[in-house]
C-alpha positions, 0 to 999 in steps of 0.5 A, a space after each residue: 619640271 619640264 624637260 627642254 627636248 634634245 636638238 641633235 648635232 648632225 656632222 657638217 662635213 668631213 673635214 682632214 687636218 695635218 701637221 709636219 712636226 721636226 724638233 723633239 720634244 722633251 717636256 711631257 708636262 702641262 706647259 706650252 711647247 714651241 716643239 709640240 704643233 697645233 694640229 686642228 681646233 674644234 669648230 662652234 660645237 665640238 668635233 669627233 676625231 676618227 683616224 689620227 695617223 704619223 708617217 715619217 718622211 726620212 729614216 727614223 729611229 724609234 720614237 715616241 708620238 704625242 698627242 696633246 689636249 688643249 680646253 685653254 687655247 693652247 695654254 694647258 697641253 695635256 698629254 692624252 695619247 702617246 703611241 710608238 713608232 718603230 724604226 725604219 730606213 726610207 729606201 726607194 724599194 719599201 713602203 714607209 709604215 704608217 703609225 695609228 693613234 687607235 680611233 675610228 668611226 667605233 672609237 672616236 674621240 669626241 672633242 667639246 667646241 674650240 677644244 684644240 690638238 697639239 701633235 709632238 715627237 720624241 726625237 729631231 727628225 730634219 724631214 719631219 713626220 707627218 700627222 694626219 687627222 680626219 675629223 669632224 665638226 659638229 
């Protein structure tokens, strides 16, 4: 049988993605939630996620982090990862605590073309965490 050779798929550019997200979100199932936000879509030939990272900007209690999968437009969301964030009072005087998802350049999470991320929290938090991605399309 003949063998069609391999074409690699270099990176085309790093690329960064956020999203502030606000309202808890309580439903960890596979349904759509207007609480959980789109955080990046990967392009025509998948992507490779390297750092996924939340900072909260006000003072937060413990919270859940939540990153959701989507092969379906955002129809399915699967829970894929959730991480803890401690809490901690914004004061003028400390630096606010970034909380990491765990991938890097040694363990990223490689994503198939239009494969899409949503990003949730466990608890209403008017100012909001921020996520932040760095990623990219392949």
């Amino acid at each position: 049988m003949a063998v069609t050779p391999n074409s690699i798929i270099t990176p085309q550019g790093v690329k960064s993605a956020y999203q502030v997200v606000t309202t808890a979100n309580t439903d960890l199932d596979d349904a759509p939630s207007a609480n959980v936000l789109l955080l990046l879509t990967a392009g025509a030939n998948g992507a490779v996620l390297y750092g996924l990272t939340a900072t909260p900007r006000a003072t937060v209690t413990d919270t859940r982090l939540e990153l959701y999968l989507s092969k379906d437009n955002g129809t399915t969301q699967r829970l894929i990862r959730s991480v803890k964030m401690v809490a901690h009072t914004v004061a003028t005087g400390t630096a606010i605590p970034m909380t990491d998802f765990g991938f890097s350049e040694t363990v990223p999470l490689r994503l198939e073309a239009g494969d899409r991320l949503y990003v949730g929290i466990g608890v209403t938090l008017a100012g909001g965490i921020i996520f932040h991605a760095q990623y990219e399309d392949l």
